[in-house]
C-alpha positions in Angstrom: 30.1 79.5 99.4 30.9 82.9 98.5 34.0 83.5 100.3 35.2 80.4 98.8 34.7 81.0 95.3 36.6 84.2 96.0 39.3 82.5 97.4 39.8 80.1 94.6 39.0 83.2 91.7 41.5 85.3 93.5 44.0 82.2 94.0 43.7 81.6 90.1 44.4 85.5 89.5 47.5 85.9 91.6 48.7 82.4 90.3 48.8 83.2 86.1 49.8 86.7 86.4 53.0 86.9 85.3 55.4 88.0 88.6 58.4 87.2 90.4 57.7 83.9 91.4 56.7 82.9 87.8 60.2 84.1 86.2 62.2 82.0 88.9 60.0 78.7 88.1 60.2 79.4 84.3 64.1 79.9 84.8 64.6 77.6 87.5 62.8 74.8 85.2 64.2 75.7 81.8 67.7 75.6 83.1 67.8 72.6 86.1 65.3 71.0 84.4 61.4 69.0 85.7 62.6 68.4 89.3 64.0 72.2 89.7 60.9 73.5 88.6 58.7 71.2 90.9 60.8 72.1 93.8 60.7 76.0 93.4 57.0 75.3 93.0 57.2 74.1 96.5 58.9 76.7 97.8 56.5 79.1 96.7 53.7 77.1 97.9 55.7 76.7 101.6 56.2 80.7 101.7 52.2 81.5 100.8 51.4 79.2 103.9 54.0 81.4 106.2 51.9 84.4 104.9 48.6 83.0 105.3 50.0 81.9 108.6 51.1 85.9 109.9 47.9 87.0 108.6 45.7 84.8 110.3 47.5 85.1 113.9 46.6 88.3 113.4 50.0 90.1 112.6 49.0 91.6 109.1 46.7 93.5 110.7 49.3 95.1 112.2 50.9 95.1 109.1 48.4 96.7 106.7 47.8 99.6 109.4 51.9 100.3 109.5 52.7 102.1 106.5 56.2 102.2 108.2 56.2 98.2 108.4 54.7 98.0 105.2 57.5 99.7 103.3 60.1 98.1 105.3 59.1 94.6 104.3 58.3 96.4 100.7 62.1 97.4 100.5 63.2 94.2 102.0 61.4 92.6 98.8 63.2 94.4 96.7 66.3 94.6 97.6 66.2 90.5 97.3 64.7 90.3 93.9 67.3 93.0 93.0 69.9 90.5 94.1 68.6 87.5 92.7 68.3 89.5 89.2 71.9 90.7 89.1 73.2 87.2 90.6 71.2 85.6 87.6 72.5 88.3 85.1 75.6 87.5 86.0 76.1 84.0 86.3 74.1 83.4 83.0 76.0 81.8 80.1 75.7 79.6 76.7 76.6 76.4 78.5 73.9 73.6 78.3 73.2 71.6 81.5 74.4 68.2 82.4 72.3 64.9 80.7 70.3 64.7 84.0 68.7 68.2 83.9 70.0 69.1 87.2 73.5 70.6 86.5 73.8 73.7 88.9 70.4 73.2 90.3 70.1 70.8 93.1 66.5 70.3 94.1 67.3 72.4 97.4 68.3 75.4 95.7 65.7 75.6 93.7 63.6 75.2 97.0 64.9 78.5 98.5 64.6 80.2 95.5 61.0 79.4 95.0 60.4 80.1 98.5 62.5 83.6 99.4 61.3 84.9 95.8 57.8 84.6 97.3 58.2 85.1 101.1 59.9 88.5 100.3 57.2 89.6 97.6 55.0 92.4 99.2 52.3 91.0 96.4 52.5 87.9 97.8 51.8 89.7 101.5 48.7 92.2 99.7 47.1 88.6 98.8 46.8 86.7 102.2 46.5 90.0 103.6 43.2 90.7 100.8 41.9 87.2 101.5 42.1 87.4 105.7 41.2 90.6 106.0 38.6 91.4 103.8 37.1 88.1 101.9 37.0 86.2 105.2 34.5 88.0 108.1 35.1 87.0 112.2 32.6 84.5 111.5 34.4 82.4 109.5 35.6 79.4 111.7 39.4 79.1 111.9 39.2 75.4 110.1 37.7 77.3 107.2 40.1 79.8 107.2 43.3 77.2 107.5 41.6 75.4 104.4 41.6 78.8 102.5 44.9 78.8 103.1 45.7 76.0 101.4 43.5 76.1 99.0 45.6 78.9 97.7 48.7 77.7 98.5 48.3 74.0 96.9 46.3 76.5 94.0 49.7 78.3 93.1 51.9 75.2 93.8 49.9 73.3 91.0 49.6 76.1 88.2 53.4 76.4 88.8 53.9 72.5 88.6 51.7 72.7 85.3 53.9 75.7 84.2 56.9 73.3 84.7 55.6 70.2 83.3 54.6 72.3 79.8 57.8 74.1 79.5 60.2 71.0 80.4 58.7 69.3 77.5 61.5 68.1 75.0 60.2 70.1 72.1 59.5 73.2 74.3 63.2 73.4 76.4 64.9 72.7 73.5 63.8 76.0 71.6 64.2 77.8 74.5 67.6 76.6 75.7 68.6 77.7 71.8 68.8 81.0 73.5 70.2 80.3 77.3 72.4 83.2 77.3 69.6 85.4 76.2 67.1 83.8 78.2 68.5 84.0 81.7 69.8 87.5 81.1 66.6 88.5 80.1 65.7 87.0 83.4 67.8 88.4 85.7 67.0 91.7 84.2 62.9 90.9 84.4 63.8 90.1 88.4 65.8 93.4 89.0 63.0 95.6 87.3 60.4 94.2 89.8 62.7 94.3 92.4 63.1 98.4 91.1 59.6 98.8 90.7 58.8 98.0 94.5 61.4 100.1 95.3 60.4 103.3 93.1 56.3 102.5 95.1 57.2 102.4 98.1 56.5 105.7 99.7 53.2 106.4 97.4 51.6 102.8 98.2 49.8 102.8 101.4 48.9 98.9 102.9 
């Protein structure tokens, strides 16, 4: 019972501190609209279950004893979010999207977003690794484990959903789509400052 109310207090921590993945869904959901912002949702879910996944086959251990690894897949985070910040800097602009909430976000796009945002994020990585490694003990039955998992992955995927469904709301959008220019700007440069940040850490954080 223990493990698992640290499982779901550590799943509700990652999940509403603000991040990477939670400035692509606000974005992604503000701009291409409910659907967008469901679908990035998923993709973040999707790439927490591929951590979860390495870490309970046993490869983030190998991982969180590789300080060499560690940074690798640390740059390899940033480098994307650096990307996807000056990709959304500069494709930002004043024009509103279509009637249908989807205009330049099909729901597959959003999808990738969602999930290379989060498969790339070396905090994303530090959680599975936190819960597998050091909540969990080798007595913990696989099945347990697997439903840890997606305890935290269907955790984030519904605080993100909720995240959507708030901001998508008529009166809520429109104020914010007042300043779209502003807004994904202000975006793109959030996304390139974590993307810096992990950069700037990477040789003084040790897994």
């Amino acid at each position: 019972m223990l493990e698992l109310l640290t499982v779901i207090s550590l799943t509700i921590v990652v999940a509403i501190v603000p991040g990477p993945d939670f400035a692509v869904v606000l974005r992604n959901a503000l701009i291409g609209g409910r659907l967008a912002g469901i679908m990035t949702a998923l993709g973040i879910a999707l790439a927490l279950g591929v951590h979860v996944s390495y870490a309970l086959a046993g490869i983030g251990l190998i991982v969180s004893q590789s300080i060499l690894l560690f940074n690798a897949l640390k740059l390899l985070g940033a480098a994307y979010l650096i990307f996807l910040g000056v990709t959304m800097y500069r494709t930002a602009s004043r024009d509103m999207p279509g009637s249908n909430g989807l205009s330049g976000m099909p729901p597959l796009k959003a999808l990738r977003w969602g999930f290379f945002t989060n498969v790339t994020n070396p905090k994303a990585t530090m959680f599975a690794l936190s819960v597998f490694l050091q909540v969990t003990s080798p007595m913990t039955p696989l099945w347990t484990q697997i439903g840890y998992g997606m305890i935290m992955a269907g955790g984030v995927f519904l605080w993100f959903v909720l995240v959507t469904l708030f901001f998508t709301l008529p009166s809520v959008r429109f104020q914010f789509m007042r300043a779209k220019l502003w807004l994904e700007r202000s975006f793109g440069v959030l996304l390139t400052l974590f993307g810096i940040g992990i950069a700037v850490s990477t040789n003084s954080t040790r897994p």
